[in-house]
C-alpha positions as CSV (number, residue, x, y, z in Angstrom):
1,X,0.0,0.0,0.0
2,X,1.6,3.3,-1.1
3,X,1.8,6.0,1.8
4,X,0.9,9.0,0.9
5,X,3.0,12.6,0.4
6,X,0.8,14.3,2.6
7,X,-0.9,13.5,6.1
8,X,-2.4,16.1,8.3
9,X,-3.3,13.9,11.7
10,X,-1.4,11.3,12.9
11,X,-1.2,9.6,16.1
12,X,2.1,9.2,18.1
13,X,3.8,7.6,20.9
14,X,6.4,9.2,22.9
15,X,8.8,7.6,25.2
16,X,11.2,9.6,27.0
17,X,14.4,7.9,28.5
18,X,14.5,6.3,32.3
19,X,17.4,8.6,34.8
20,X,20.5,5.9,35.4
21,X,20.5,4.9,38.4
22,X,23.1,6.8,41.4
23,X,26.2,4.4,42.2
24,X,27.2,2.8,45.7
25,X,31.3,2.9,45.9
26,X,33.9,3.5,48.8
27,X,37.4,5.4,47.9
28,X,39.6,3.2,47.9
29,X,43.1,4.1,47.9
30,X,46.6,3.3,49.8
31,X,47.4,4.2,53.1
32,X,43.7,5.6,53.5
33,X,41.1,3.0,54.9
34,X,37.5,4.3,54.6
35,X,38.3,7.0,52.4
36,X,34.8,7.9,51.9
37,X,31.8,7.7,49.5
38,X,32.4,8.2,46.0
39,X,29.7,6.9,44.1
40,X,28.3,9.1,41.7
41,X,24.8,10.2,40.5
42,X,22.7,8.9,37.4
43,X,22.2,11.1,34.0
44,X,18.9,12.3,33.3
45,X,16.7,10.9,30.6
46,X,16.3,12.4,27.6
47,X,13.4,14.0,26.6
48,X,10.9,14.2,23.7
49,X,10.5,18.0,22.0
50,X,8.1,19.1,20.2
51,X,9.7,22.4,17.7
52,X,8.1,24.2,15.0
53,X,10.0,24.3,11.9
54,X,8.3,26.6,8.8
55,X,9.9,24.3,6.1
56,X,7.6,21.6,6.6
57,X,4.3,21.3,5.4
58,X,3.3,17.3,6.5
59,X,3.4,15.1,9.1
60,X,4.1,12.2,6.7
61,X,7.5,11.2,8.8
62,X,5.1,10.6,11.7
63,X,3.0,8.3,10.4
64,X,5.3,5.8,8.8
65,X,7.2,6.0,11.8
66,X,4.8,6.2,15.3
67,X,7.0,5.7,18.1
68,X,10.1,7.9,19.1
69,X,11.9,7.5,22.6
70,X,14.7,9.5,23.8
71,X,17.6,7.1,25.4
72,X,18.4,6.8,29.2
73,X,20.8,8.2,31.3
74,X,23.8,6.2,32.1
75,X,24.3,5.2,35.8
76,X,26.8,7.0,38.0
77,X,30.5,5.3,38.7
78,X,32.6,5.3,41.6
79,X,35.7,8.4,42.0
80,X,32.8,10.7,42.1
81,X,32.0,10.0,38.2
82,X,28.2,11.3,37.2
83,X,26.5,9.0,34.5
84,X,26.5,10.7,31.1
85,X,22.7,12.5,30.2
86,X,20.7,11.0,27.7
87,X,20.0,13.0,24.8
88,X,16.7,15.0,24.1
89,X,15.1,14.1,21.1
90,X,13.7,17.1,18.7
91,X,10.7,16.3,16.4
92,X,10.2,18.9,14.0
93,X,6.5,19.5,13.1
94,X,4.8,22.1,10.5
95,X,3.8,25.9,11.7
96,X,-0.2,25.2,13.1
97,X,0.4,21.6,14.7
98,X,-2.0,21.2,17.3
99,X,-1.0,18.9,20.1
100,X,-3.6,16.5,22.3
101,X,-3.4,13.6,24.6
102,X,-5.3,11.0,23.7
103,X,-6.0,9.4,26.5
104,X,-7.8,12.7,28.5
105,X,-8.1,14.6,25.4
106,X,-6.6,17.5,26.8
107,X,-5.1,20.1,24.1
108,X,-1.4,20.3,25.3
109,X,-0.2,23.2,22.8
110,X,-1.0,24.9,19.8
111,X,2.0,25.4,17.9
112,X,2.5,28.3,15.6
113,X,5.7,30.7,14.9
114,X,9.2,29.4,13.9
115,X,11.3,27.2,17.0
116,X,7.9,27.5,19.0
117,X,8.9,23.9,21.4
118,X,6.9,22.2,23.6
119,X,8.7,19.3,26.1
120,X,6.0,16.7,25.2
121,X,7.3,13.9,27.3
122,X,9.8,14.7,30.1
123,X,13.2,12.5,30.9
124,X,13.4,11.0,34.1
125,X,15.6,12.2,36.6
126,X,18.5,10.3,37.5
127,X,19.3,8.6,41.2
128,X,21.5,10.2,43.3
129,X,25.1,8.4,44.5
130,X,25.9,7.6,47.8
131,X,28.3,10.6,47.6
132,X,25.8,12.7,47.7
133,X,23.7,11.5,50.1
134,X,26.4,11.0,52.5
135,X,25.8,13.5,56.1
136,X,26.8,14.2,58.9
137,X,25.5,11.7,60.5
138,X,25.3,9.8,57.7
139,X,29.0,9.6,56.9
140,X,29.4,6.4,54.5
141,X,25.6,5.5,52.6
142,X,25.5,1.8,51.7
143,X,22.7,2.4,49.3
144,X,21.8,4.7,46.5
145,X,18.6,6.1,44.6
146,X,17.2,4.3,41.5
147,X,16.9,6.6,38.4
148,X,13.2,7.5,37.8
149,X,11.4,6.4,34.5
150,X,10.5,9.0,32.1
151,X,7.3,10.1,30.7
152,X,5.2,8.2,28.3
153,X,2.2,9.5,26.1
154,X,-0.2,8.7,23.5
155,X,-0.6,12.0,21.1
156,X,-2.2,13.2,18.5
157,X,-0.9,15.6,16.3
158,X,-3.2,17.5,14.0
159,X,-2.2,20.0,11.7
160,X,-3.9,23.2,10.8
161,X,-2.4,25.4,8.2
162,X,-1.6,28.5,8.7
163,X,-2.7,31.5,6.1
164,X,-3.6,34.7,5.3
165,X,-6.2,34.2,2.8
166,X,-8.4,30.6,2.4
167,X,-9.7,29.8,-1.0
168,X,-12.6,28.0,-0.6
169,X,-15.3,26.6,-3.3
170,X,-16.9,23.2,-5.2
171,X,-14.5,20.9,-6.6
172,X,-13.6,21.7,-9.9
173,X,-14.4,25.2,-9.7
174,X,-10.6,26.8,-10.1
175,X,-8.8,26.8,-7.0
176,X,-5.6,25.4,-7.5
177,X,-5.7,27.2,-10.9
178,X,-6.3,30.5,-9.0
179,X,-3.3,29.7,-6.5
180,X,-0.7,28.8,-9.7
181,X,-1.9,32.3,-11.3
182,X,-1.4,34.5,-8.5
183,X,2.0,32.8,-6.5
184,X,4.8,30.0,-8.1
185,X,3.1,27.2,-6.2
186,X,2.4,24.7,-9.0
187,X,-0.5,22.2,-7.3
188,X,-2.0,19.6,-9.5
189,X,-4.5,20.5,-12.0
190,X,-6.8,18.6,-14.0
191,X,-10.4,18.5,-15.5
192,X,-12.0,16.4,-12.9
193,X,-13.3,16.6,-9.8
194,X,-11.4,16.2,-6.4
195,X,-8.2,16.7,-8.3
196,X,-6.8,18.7,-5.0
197,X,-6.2,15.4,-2.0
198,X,-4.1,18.2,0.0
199,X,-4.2,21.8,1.0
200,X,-1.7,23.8,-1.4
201,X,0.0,26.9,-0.1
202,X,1.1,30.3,-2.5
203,X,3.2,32.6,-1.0
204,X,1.4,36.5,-3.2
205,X,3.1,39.9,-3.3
206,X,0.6,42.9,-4.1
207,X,2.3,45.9,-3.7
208,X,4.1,46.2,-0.3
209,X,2.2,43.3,0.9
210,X,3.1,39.5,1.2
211,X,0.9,37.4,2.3
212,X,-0.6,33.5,2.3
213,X,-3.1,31.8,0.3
214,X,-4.0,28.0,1.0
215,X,-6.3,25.9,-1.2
216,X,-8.7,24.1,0.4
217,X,-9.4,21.3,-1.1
218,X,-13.2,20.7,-2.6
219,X,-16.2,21.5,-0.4
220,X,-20.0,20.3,-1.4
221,X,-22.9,20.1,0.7
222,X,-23.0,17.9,3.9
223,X,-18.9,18.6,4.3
224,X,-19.5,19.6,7.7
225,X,-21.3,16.0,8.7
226,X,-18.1,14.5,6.6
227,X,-19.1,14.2,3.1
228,X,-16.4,14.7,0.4
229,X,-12.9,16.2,1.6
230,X,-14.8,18.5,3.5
231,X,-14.7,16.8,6.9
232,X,-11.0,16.8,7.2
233,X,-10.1,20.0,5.3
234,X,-12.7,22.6,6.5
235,X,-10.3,22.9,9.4
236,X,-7.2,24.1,7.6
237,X,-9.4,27.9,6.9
238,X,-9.8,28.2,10.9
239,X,-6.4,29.9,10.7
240,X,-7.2,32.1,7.9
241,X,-7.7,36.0,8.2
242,X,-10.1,35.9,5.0
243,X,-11.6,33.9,2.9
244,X,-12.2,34.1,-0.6
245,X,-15.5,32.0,-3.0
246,X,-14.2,30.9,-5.8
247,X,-17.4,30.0,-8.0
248,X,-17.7,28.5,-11.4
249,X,-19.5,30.2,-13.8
250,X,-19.2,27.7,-16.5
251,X,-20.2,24.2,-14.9
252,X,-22.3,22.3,-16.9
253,X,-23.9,20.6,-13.7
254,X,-27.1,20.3,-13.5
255,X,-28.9,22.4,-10.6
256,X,-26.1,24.7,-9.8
257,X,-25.6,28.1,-10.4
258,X,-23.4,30.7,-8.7
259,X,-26.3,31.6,-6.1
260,X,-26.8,28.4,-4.9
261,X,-23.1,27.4,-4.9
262,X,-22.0,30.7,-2.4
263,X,-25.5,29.5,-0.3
264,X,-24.3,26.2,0.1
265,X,-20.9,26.8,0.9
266,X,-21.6,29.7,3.8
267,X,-24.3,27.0,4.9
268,X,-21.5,24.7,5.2
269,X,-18.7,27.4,6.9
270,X,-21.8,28.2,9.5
271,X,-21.8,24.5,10.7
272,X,-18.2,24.3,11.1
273,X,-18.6,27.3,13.0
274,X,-16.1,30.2,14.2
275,X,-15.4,31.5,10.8
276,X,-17.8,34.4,11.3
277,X,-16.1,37.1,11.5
278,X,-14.1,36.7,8.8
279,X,-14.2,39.1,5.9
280,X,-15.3,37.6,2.4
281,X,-14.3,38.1,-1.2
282,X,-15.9,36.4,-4.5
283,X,-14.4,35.2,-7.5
284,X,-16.7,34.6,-10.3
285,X,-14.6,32.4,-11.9
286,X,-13.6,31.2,-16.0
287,X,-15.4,34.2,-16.9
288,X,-13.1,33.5,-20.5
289,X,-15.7,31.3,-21.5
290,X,-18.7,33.3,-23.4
291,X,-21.6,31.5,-21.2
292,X,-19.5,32.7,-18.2
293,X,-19.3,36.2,-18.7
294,X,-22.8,36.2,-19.3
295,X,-23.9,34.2,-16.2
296,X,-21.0,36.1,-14.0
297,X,-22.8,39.6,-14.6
298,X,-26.5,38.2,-14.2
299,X,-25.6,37.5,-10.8
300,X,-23.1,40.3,-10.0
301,X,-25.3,43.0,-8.9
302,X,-27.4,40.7,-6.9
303,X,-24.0,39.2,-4.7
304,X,-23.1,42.8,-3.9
305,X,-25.9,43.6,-2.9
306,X,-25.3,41.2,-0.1
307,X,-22.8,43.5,0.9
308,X,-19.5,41.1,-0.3
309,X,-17.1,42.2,-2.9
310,X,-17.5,40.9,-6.6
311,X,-14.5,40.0,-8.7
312,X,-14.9,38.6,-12.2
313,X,-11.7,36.6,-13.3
314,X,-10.1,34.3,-15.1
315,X,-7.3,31.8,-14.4
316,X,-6.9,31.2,-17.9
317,X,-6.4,34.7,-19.3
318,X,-5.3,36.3,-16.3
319,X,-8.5,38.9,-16.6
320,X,-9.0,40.0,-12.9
321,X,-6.7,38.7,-10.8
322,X,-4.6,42.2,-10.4
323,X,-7.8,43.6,-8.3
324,X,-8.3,40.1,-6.6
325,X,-5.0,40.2,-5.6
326,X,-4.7,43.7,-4.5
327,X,-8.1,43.5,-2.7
328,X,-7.1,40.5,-0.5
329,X,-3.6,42.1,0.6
330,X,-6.0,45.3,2.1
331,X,-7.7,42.7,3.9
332,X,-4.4,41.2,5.4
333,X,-3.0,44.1,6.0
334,X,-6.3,45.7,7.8
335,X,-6.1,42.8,9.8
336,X,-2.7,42.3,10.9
337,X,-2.9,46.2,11.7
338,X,-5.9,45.3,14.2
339,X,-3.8,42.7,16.0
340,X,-2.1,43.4,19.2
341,X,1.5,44.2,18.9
342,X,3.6,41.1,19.8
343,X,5.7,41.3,23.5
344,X,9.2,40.4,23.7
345,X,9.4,37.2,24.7
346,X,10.0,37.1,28.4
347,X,11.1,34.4,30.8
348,X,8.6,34.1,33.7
349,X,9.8,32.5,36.8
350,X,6.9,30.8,38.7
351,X,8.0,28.5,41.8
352,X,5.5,26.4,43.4
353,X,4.5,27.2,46.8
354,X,5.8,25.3,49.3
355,X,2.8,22.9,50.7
356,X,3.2,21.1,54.3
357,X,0.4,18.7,55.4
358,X,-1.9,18.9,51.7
359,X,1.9,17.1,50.1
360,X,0.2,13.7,51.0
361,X,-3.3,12.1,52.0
362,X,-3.8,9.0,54.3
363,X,-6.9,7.3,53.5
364,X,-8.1,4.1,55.3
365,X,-9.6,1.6,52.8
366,X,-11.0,-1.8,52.9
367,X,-13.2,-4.1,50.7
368,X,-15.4,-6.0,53.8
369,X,-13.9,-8.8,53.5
370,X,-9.8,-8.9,52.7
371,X,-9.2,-6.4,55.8
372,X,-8.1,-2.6,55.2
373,X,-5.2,-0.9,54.1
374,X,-4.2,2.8,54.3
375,X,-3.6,4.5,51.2
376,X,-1.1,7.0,51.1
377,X,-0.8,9.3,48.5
378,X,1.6,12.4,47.2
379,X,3.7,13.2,45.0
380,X,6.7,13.3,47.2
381,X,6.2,9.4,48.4
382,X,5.4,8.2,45.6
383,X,8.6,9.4,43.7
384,X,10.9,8.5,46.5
385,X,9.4,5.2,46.7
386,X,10.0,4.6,43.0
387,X,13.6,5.8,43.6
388,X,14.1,3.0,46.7
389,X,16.0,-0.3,45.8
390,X,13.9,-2.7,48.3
391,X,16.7,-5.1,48.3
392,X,19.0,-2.9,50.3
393,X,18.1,-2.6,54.1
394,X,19.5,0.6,54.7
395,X,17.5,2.1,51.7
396,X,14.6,1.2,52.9
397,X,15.5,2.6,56.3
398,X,16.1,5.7,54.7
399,X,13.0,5.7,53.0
400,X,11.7,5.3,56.2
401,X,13.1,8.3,57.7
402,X,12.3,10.7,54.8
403,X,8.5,9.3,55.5
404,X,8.6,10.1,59.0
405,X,10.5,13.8,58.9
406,X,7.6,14.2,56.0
407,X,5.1,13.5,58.6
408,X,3.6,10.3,57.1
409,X,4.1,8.3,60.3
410,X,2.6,11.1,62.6
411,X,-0.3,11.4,60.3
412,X,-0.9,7.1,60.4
413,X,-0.9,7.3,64.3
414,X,-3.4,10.4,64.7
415,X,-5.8,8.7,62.4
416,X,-5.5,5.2,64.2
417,X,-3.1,3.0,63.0
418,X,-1.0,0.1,64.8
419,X,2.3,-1.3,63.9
420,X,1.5,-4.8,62.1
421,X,-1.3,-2.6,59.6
422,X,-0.8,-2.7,56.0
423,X,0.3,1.0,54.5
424,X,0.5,1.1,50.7
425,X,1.9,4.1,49.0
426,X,0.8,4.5,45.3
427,X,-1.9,3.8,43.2
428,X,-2.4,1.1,41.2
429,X,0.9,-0.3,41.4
430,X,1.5,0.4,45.0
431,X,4.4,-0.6,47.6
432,X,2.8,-2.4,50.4
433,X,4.7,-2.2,53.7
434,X,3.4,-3.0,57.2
435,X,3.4,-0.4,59.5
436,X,6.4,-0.3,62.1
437,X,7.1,3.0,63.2
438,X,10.8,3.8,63.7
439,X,12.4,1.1,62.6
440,X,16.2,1.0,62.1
441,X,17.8,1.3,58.7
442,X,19.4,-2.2,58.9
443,X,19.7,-4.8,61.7
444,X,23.6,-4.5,61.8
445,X,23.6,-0.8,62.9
446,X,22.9,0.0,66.9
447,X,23.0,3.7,66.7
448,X,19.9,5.8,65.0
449,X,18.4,5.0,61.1
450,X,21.1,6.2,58.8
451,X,24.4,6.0,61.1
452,X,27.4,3.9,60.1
453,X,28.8,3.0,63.4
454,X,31.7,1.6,61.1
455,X,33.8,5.3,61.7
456,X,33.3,5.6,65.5
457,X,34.8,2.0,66.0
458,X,37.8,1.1,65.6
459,X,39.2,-1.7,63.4
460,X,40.9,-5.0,64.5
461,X,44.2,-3.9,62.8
462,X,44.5,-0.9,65.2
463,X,44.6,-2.6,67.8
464,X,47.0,-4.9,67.0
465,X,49.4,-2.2,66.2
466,X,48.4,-0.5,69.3
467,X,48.9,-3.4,71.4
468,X,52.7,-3.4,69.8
469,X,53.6,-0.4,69.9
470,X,53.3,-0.5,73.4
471,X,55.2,-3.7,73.6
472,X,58.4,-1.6,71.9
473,X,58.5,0.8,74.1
474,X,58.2,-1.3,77.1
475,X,61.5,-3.2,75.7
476,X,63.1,0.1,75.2
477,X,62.6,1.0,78.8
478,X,63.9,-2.3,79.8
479,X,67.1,-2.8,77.6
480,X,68.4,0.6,76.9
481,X,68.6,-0.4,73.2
482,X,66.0,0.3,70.1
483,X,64.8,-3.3,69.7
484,X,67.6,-5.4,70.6
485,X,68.1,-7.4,73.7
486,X,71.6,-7.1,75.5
487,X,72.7,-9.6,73.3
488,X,71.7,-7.8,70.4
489,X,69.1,-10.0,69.7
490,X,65.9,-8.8,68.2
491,X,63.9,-8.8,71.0
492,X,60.9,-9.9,69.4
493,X,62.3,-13.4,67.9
494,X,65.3,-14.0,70.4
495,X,63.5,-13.3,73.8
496,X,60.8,-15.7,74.9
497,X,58.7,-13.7,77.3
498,X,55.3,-11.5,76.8
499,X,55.0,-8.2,78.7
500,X,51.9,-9.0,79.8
501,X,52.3,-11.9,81.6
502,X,51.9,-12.3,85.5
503,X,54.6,-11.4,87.8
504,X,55.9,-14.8,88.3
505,X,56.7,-14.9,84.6
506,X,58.3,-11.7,85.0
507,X,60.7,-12.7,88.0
508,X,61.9,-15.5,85.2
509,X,62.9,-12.9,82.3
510,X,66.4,-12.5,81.6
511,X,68.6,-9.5,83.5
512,X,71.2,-7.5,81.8
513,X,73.8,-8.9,84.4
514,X,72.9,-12.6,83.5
515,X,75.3,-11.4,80.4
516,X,78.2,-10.2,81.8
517,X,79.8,-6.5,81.1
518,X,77.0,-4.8,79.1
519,X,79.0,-1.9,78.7
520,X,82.7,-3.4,78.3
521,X,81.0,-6.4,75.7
522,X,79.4,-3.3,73.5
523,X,83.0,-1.3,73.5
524,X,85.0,-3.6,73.2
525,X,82.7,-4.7,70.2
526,X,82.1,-1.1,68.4
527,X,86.5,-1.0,68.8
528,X,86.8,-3.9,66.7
529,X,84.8,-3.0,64.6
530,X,86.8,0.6,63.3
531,X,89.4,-2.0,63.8
């Protein structure tokens, strides 16, 4: 099946990238035990942008292609090392694109004016590292927070073009002729009906003036209820500052005339409704042909005198279309001279208050029969319990903590609850935990949640060269001599006795005069040896 050139709706699914998640190391590094936390935090996701771009006219890339996702975040790496960010990915849609969720049907953005961007799908954040959520009291984290998973959407994307001037008219009845006489847009023309499939845009300079005209393609009766093209073309004129009837003179159909065509079309711009107040021109078109001419100025007198402005032309022979042209650029330009001068852009800063008890609700729920559970709700919980790995004691005792200084646990015992009752935080994928207020962040730690006992105790190792050190210096004192016995013995290997022992073991420890002459031995000995 061929795809077509041009496609003004499409439906879209964005995925933006999950944050990495934060990393758990410990410095490690010579001569320096403990040296710290040094894990370091996740990259963001990327996201999914929306941006305008004036070159394009379709939305055909979107619809042979309906899901874009943005790539994660990489996770963070010891030596203080952040995981790389994932990288936002631009769409690029035409000037006019209207943007809706499709599952609330909400209209996120209407998109008009060159780089206009709308962040459609946001990245996740990344975790943070147990380097940065080391403390003061808090001095070496064992755990560190998951990456959170970025936004994903179902969108529509419908495009309305943007113009000065709509032509609108019967099928057949010179549009896209109109549109290659008056610009160098060169639409498809041929001699039957329904030639147009998609809205063709000029680009028309009359005099000082430059200006837009799109071709609608053909409208007959019963558009608005979807008959024809007319159900999903009458809204590319909603943008348009005028609109022009382009009537055929010449049609060899039976029942219509140039009365009942202008009746029938108005009929059909009043049931689309919110076109108004825009000002109208009419072309009494192919007036070239002699039963035109003669048609175009039977019904002349009578169209003006419906207050609209008559123009007989011709595609063919060009009769006409200088006034047309002219007469449609004092429309544009009376109407861009009533709009409202456009600001400066300006960045506006708006932070959100700060809320206390209304950050979370506490609801007790229960189905008769499978007990009760209390339901607790926020957007602060709920993100920092997707951020919690479950498998890792002390994260979940931090969680914990960051519940209770929330007030969460205060708010579960005013309204009745008692340690052993089922909490669940979320929705429909909720954590379930059973209530235990306080509990410690990991059954190895005595101190309070979140302490790491490991700094204020000291290691095995330590002691050991504690215990020796003081077993030197004891010999020192004894012997006279930096590690040596009077025999010059290390004192260590070549003396069997232990400083601590009891005081009967001490009485049996070598003296100095159990080897003669200390003094006369060690002369005697350094003489021999300048010897």
């Amino acid at each position: 099946m061929a795809i077509p050139s041009f496609i003004d709706r499409v439906s879209l699914t964005v995925r933006a990238g999950h944050g990495g998640h934060g990393c758990v190391s410990v410095h490690r590094e010579k001569f320096k035990p403990l040296g710290g936390p040094d894990g370091g935090n996740g990259g963001n996701g990327g996201s999914i942008i929306l941006r305008v771009d004036s070159q394009l006219t379709t939305l055909v890339d979107y619809h042979r292609q309906s899901l874009r996702k943005a790539p994660n975040g990489e996770p963070g790496k010891g030596d203080h090392q952040n995981g790389g960010l994932g990288e936002d990915i631009v769409l690029p849609v035409p000037d006019g694109t209207v943007v809706t969720d499709t599952e609330t049907g909400e209209v996120l953005a209407d998109l008009t004016g060159e780089g206009t961007q709308l962040v459609v799908a946001q990245g996740g954040k990344g975790g943070l590292g147990n380097a940065s959520l080391a403390s003061s009291t808090r001095k070496a984290p064992g755990f560190a927070l998951l990456g959170e998973e970025g936004e994903e959407r179902q969108i529509q994307l419908e495009l309305k073009v943007v113009a000065d001037v709509g032509l609108v008219g019967f099928p057949s009845a010179g549009k896209s002729s109109l549109v290659a006489a008056i610009s160098r847009a060169r639409p498809k023309i041929a001699d039957y009906p329904f030639t147009t499939l998609i809205p063709n845009l000029g680009v028309v300079i009359a005099g000082n003036t430059t200006f837009t005209v799109a071709d609608v393609p053909g409208l007959i009766e019963g558009a608005s209820d979807g008959r024809g093209l007319g159900h999903d073309f009458l809204r590319h004129i909603e943008r348009c500052q005028a609109l022009v009837h382009v009537i055929d003179t010449a049609t060899f159909e039976p029942g219509r005339d140039p009365l009942s065509d202008l009746d029938i079309i108005e009929a059909e711009l009043a049931a689309h409704g919110g076109l108004e107040d825009r000002p109208r021109l009419v072309a009494l078109n192919k007036v070239d042909v002699p039963d035109g001419a003669e048609i175009a100025a039977m019904v002349e007198a009578e169209i003006r005198a419906r207050g609209l402005k008559v123009f007989p032309i011709s595609t063919k022979s060009g009769e006409g279309l200088q006034q047309l042209t002219f007469a449609m650029a004092e429309i544009v330009r009376q109407r861009r001279a009533a709009l409202p001068p456009k600001a400066a852009p300006t960045i506006v800063l708006r932070p959100k208050a700060v809320k206390a008890a209304s950050e979370f609700s506490v609801k007790k729920q229960g189905d008769g029969e499978g007990g009760f559970v209390w339901r607790v709700r926020g957007e602060k919980p709920e993100r920092w319990v997707r951020q919690t790995d479950f498998s890792n004691a002390e994260a979940v005792g931090f969680l914990a903590d960051r519940l209770n200084r929330l007030g969460v646990e205060d708010q579960l015992s005013k309204l009745g609850a008692v340690p052993g009752d089922a909490v669940a935080i979320g929705g429909d994928n909720a954590v379930v935990f059973d209530y235990a207020p306080q509990i410690q962040a990991g059954a190895e730690m005595l101190g309070r949640r979140g302490e790491d006992q490991r700094f204020d105790t000291e290691r095995p190792s330590a002691t050991r060269r504690r215990e020796d050190d003081k077993a030197y210096h004891e010999a020192r004192e004894q012997y006279g001599v930096v590690g040596r016995d009077p025999r010059g013995v290390n004192w260590r290997a070549g003396v069997p006795f232990d400083i601590d022992a009891d005081e009967e073991d001490a009485a049996n420890r070598p003296k100095a005069s159990d080897f003669g002459d200390f003094d006369e031995d060690f002369s005697d000995e350094a003489d021999h040896g300048r010897d």
